[in-house]
VOGU-3710 file (C-alpha; in Angstrom, 3 decimals, decimal comma):
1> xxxxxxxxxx> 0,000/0,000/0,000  1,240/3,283/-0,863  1,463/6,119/1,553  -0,566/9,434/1,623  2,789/11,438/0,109  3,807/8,372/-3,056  -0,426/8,968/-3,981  -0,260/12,524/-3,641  2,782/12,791/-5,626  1,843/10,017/-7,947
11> xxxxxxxxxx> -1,693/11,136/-8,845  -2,030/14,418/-7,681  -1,045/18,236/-8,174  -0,307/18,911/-4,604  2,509/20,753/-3,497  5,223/19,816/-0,803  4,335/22,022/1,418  0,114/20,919/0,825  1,036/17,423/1,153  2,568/17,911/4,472
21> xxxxxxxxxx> -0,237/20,093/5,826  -2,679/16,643/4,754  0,168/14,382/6,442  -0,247/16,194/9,495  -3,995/16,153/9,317  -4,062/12,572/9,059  -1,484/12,625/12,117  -3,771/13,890/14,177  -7,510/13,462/12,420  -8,519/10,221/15,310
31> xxxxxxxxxx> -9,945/12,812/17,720  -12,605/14,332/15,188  -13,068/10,926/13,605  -14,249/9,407/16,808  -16,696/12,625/17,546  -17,864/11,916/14,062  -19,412/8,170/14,677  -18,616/7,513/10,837  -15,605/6,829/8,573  -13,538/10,103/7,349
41> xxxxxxxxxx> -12,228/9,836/4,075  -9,516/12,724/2,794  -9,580/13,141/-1,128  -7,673/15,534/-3,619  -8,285/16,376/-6,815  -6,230/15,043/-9,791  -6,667/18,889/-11,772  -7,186/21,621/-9,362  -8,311/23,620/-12,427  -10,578/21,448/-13,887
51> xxxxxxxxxx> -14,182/21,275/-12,566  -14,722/18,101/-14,001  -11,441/16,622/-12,391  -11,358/13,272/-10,410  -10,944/12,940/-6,756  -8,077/10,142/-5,543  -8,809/8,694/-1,365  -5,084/9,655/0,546  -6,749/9,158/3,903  -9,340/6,716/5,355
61> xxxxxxxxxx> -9,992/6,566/9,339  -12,927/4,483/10,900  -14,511/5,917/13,990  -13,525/3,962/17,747  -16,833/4,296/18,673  -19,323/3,882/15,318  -19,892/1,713/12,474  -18,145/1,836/9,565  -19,581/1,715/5,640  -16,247/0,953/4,071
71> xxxxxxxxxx> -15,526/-2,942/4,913  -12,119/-2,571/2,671  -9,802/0,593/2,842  -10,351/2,620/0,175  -6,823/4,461/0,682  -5,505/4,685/-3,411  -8,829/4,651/-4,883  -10,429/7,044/-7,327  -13,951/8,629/-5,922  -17,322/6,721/-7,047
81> xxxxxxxxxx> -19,282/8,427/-9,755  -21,610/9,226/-7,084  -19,402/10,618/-4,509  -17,683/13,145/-7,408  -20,399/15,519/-7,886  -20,517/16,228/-4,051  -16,214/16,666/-3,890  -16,558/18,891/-6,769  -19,393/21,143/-5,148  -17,146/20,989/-2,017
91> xxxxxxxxxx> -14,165/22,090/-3,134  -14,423/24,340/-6,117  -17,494/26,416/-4,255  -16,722/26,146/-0,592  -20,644/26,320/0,878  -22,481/23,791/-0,764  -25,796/21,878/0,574  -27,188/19,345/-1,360  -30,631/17,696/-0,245  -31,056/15,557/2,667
101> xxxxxxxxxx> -32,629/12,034/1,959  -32,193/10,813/6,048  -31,548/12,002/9,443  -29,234/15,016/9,276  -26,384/15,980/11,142  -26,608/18,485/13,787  -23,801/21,583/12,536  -22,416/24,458/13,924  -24,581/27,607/12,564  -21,460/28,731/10,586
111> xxxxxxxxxx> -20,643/25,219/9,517  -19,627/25,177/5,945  -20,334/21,596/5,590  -21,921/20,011/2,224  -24,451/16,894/2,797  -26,045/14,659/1,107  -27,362/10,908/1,152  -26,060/8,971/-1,994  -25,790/5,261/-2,489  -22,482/3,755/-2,819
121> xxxxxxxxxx> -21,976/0,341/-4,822  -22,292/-2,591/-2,955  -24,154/-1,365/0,331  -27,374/-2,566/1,342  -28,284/1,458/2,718  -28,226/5,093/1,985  -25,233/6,556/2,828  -24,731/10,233/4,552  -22,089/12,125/3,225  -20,657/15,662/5,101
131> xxxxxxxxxx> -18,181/16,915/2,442  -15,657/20,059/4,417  -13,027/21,383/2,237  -9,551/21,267/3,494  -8,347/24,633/3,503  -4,220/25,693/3,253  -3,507/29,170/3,964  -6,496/30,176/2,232  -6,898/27,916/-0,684  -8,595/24,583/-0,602
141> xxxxxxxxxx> -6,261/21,611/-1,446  -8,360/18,355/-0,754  -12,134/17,142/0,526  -12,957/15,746/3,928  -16,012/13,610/3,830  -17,851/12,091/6,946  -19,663/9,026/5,670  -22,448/6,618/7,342  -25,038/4,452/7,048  -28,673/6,615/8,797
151> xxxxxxxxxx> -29,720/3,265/9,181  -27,060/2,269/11,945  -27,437/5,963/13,669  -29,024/5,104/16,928  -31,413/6,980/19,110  -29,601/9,998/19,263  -28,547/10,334/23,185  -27,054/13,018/25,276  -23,567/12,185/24,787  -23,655/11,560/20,755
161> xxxxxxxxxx> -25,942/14,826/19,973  -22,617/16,672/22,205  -19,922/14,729/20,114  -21,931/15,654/16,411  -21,760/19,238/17,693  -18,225/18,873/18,254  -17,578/17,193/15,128  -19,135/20,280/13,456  -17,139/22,904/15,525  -13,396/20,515/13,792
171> xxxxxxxxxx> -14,877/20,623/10,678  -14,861/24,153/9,948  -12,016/24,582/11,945  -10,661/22,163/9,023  -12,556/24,054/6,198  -11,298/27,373/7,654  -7,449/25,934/7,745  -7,439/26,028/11,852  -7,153/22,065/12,050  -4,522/20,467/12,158
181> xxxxxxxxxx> -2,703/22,537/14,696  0,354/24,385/13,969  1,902/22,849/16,678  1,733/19,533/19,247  3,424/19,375/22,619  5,217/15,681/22,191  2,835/12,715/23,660  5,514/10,604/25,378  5,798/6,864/25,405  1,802/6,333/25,441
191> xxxxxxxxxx> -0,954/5,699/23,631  -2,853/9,151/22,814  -5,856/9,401/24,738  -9,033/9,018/22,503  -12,663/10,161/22,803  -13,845/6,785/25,067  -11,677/7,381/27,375  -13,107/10,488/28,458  -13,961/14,290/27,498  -14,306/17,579/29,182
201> xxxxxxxxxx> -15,607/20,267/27,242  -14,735/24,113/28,463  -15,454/27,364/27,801  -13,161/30,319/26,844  -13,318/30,712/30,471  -12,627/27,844/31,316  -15,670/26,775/32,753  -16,798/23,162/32,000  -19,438/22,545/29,440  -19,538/19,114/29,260
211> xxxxxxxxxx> -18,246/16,188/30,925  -18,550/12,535/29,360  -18,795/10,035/31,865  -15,779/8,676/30,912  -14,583/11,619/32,185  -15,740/12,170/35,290  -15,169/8,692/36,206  -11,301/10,229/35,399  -12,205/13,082/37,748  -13,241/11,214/40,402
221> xxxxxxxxxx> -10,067/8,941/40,375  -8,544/12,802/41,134  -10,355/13,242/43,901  -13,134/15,555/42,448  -16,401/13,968/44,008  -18,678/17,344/43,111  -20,595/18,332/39,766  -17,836/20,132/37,831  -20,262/21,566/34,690  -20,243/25,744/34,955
231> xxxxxxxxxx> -16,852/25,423/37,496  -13,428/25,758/36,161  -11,009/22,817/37,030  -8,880/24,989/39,259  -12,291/25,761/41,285  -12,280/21,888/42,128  -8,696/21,730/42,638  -7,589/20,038/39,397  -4,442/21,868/38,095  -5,926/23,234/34,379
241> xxxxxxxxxx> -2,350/25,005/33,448  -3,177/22,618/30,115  -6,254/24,356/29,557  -4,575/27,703/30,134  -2,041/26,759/27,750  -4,059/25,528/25,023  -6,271/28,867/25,201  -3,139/31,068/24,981  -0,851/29,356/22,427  -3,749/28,102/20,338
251> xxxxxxxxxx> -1,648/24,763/20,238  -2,515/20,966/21,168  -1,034/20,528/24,575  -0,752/17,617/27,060  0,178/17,337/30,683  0,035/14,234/33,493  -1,943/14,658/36,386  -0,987/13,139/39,750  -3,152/12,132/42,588  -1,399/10,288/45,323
261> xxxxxxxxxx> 1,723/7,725/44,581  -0,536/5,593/42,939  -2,973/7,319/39,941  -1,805/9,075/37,171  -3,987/10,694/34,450  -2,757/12,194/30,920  -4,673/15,251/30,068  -4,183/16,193/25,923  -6,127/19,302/25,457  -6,985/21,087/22,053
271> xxxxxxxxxx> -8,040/24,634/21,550  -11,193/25,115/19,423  -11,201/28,121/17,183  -13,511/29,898/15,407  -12,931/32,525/13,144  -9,803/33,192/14,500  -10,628/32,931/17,890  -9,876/30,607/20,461  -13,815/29,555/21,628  -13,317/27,092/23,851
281> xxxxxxxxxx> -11,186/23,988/24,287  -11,649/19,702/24,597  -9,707/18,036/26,927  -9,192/14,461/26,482  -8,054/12,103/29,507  -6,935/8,665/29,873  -5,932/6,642/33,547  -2,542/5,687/32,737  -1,467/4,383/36,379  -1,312/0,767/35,560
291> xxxxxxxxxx> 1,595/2,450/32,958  3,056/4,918/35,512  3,586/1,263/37,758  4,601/-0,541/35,643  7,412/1,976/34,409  8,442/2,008/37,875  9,123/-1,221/38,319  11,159/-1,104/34,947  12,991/1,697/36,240  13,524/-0,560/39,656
301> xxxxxxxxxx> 14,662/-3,742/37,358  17,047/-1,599/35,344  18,750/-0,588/38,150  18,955/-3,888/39,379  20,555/-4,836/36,319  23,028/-2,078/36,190  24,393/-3,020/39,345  24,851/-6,335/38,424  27,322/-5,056/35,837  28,700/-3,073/38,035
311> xxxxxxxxxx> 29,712/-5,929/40,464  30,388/-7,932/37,732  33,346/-5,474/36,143  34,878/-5,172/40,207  35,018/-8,815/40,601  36,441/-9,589/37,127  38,930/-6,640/38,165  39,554/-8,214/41,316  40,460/-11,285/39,442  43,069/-9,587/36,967
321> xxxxxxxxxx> 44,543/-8,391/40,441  45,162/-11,772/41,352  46,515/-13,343/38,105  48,672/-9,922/37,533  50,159/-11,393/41,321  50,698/-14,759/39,934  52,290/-13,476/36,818  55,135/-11,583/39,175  55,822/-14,652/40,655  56,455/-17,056/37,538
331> xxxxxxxxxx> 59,941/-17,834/36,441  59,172/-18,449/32,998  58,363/-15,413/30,399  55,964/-17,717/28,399  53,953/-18,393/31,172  54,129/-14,296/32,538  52,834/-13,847/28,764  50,380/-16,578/28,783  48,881/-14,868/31,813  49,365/-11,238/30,927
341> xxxxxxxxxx> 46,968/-12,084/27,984  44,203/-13,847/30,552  44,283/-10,637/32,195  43,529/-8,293/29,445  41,422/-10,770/27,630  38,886/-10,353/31,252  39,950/-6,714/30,998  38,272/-6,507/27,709  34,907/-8,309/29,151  35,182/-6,262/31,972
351> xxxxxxxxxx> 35,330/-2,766/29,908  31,461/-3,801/28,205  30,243/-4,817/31,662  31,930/-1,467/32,907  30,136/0,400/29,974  26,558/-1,851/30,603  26,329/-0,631/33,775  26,100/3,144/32,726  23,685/2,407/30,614  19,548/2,387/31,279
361> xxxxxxxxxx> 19,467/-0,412/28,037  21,441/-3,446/27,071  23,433/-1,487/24,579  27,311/-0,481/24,449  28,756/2,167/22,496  31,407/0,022/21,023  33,398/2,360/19,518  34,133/3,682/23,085  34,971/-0,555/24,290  37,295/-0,685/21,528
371> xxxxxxxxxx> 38,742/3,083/22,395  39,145/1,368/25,913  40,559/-2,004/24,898  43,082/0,170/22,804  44,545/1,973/25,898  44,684/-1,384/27,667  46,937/-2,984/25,249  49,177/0,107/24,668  49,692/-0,200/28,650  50,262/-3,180/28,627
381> xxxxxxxxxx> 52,439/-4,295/25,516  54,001/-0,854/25,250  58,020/-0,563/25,589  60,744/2,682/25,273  62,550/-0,090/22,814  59,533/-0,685/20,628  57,282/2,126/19,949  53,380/1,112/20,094  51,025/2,951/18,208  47,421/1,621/17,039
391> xxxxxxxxxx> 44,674/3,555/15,180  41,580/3,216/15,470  39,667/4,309/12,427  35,705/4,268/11,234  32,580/3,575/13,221  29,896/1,061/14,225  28,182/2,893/17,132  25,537/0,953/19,335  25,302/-2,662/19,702  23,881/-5,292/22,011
401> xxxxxxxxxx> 25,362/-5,894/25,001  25,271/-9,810/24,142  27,218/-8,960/20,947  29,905/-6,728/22,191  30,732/-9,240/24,872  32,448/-11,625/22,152  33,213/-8,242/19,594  35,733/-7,465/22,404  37,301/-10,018/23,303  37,798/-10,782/19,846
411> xxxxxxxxxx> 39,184/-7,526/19,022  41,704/-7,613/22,149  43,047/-11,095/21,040  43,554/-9,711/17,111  45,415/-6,363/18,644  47,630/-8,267/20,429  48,676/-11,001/17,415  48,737/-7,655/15,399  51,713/-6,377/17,321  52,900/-9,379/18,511
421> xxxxxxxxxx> 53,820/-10,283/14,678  54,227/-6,553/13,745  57,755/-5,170/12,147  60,625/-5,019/14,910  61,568/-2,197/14,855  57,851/-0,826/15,768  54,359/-2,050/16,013  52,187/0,131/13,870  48,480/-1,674/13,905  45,251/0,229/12,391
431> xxxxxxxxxx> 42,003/-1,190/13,301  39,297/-0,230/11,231  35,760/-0,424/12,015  32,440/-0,075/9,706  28,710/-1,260/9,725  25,826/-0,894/7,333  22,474/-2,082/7,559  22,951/-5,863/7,512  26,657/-6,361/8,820  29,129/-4,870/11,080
441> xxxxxxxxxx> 32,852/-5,556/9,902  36,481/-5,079/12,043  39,491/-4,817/10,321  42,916/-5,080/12,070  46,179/-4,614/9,726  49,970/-4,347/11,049  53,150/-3,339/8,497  54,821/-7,056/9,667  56,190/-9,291/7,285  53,106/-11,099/6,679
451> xxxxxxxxxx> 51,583/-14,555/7,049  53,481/-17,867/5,223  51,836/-18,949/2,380  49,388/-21,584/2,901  48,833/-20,111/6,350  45,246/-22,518/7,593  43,265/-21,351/10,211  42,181/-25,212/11,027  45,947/-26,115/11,295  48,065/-23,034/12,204
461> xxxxxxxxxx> 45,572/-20,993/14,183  47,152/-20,432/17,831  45,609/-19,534/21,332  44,216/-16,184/20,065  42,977/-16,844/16,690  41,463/-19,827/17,624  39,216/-17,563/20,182  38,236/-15,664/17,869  37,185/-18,077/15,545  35,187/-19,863/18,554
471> xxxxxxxxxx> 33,072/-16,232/19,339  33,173/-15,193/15,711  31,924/-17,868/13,754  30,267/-20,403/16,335  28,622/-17,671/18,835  27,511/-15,266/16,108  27,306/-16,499/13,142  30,109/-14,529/11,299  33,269/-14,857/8,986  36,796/-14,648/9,448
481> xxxxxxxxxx> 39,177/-14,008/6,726  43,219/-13,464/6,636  45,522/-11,933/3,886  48,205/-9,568/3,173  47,060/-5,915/4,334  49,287/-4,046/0,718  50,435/-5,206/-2,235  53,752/-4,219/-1,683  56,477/-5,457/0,782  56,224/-5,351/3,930
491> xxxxxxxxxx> 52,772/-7,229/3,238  51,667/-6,857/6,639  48,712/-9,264/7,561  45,409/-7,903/7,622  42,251/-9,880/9,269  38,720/-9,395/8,864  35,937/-10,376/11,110  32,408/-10,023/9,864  29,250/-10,236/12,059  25,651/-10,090/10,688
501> xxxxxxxxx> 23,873/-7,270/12,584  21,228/-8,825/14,712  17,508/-7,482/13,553  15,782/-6,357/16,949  12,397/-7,957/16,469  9,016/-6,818/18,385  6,322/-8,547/19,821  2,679/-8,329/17,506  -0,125/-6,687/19,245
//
């Protein structure tokens, strides 16, 4: 399925800037949709300047709390013959009303919405359209339609009559270019509250209008036990700073109210505007405290884990103390240097468990572990009588704690063979690192005299390589490969590890 901008661009005249005013209408259309107990459909001409132009669907959103007409998404489809008449009207002449067959929708006095009944292919009832042009610093660019069946309208009640109303008062603020607004405080890590879960309905004074229950049931879990309607929410001790907000900046804005450790609700508040003025606003809350405690006790098992790495790194610290003791007392250098490369080889797992536990996720910055296992070996292989120099060149960035584990030690046992079999006189090694989507690669390359010909890893591999081979290619999944790092002599030796980058998958639903 193609999205709103490939259509638009595809099939349509609409400008850049037009297409992202319709992106962010269908961002943040859900609210109206719901008040409109039908589906909302968003079409756009194919020839602005042609009156007998088709209409192409960009948008299609079914109400959370109606029936839909529309049992396949429409999204990519050109208008019905019997639709195009009414987008036409609605967005070449602006006020439009066509007759009414059914039940009509309640609209604002000043609504400049076009209606009609027509029947659509394949439905067993009259359908109700509300066509509202979609204005763009004045001009209109597409057609809003509200569509439903009269038939499944029920009894009109209390709460739907208020919600039709309010559905009129977004549509013009649509058809006079007000909605979507120009700007949207940032939601958080939650879902946005929608119309079931509650609605309060207030003045330009702030005073309340209308409550849903929904939303007084949200009220109540504040502590508010009296009858809020004609009271602002400051009068009943409910901080209404959102409210303010909205009113003043004429933008969508969202707070979190507390009551006790326990119960936290998220108030998203919208300005209505009419004519340029700001008329009132609808205030939308949702009980998010099973999310508030639940985020707690996240925060509580993150810490847990942190400190787990954190012990972890001082006890495998503790335990390069002890073999750095042992070393001392050996006689023989090969053994020293058997143990001297135990203790940087836990150095190197100890640097990702040093870097885990700084973290709130399971990720290391890996460039930063390999800066780190750098250092280590220049401390501890450096000499006056052999310069020591490695570079470290390229990125790879973030990685999974599980991954970096092996990546390190890995890279610590190829810097060491690197200037262990490096030119005499010096021990120049250049590690280079670089990922892409699908694989992350590591490069080390010294200026030594290279390996033998027929070098096998199966036969010749030592201590080190072997390692490597054991966390590269068995643990995850990767390649090693060995050759000469120039053309010219000194060859040097260059070796490649390659690791397919692990696809973070999430859970459906």
């Amino acid at each position: 399925m193609a999205s709103l901008t490939e259509l638009a661009r595809a099939r349509t005249a609409l400008s850049h800037d037009e297409i992202a005013h319709l992106q962010r209408l269908v961002a943040t259309w859900a609210l109206p949709c719901d008040l409109s107990f039908a589906d909302v459909l968003l079409s756009a001409p194919v020839d602005p300047d042609d009156s007998q132009t088709d209409f192409v669907v960009l948008g299609h959103s079914r109400s959370s709390v109606g029936a839909t007409v529309y049992r396949s998404d429409p999204v990519g489809e050109s208008a019905t013959p019997e639709l195009l008449a009414l987008l036409r009207t609605s967005f070449f002449d602006g006020v439009a009303r066509g007759g009414v067959l059914g039940p009509r929708v309640e609209a604002a006095p000043v609504d400049d919405t076009v209606q009609e009944e027509i029947l659509l292919p394949g439905m067993t009832g009259r359908v109700q359209v509300d066509a509202i042009p979609v204005r763009h610093k004045g001009e209109v660019i597409a057609v809003l339609t509200r569509e439903a069946e009269p038939g499944l309208i029920r009894h009109r009640t209390t709460l739907e009559s208020v919600y039709r109303r309010l559905w009129g008062r977004f549509a013009l603020m649509i058809e006079e270019g007000a909605f979507p607004l120009s700007l949207q405080e940032q939601v958080g890590e939650f879902r946005e509250p929608r119309v079931g879960d509650g609605v309060v309905l207030v003045d330009r004074e702030r005073r309340v209008v209308f409550a849903s229950p929904n939303g007084i049931s949200a009220l109540h879990r504040l502590g508010v036990q009296s009858n809020v309607e004609g009271r602002s929410l400051a009068d009943v001790g409910i901080d209404d700073s959102v409210i303010r907000r909205a009113l003043a900046t004429r933008h969508s804005t969202i707070t979190e109210l507390e009551h006790g450790p326990d119960l936290t609700v998220v108030v998203r508040c919208h300005p209505l505007i009419e004519r340029g003025r700001a008329t009132g606003a609808l205030a939308v809350l949702r009980d998010i405290s099973e999310l508030r405690t639940r985020d707690r006790l996240l925060v509580s098992k993150d810490t847990t884990i942190r400190e787990i790495h954190h012990r972890v790194k001082n006890n495998l610290q503790t335990i390069q103390s002890l073999l750095r003791l042992q070393a001392r007392r050996l006689p023989a250098a090969e053994a020293r240097n058997a143990v001297e490369q135990s203790v940087r080889r836990i150095g190197s797992i100890a640097l990702v468990h040093e870097t885990l536990s700084s973290q709130v996720a399971d990720i290391a910055d890996f460039d930063d572990v390999v800066g780190r296992i750098v250092r280590m070996v220049e401390e501890g292989l450096g000499a006056p009588e052999r310069p020591l120099q490695v570079a470290m060149e390229g990125s790879i960035g973030e990685i999974p704690g599980d991954m970096a584990m092996p990546l390190s030690v890995a890279v610590t046992e190829l810097v060491q063979n690197a200037i262990d079999h490096a030119a005499p006189q010096s021990a120049d090694v250049t590690i280079e690192l670089s990922a892409d989507p699908r694989v992350l690669s590591i490069r080390v390359m010294n200026g030594g005299d290279g390996v033998s010909d027929g070098f096998s890893l199966d036969r010749d591999a030592g201590l080190g390589l072997t390692i490597v081979r054991t966390f590269i290619v068995h643990d995850l999944g990767g390649t090693i490969s060995i050759g000469p790092a120039q053309v010219t002599a000194p060859r040097g030796t260059a070796v490649e590890i390659r690791v397919p980058r692990r696809v973070e998958t999430l859970p459906l639903g």
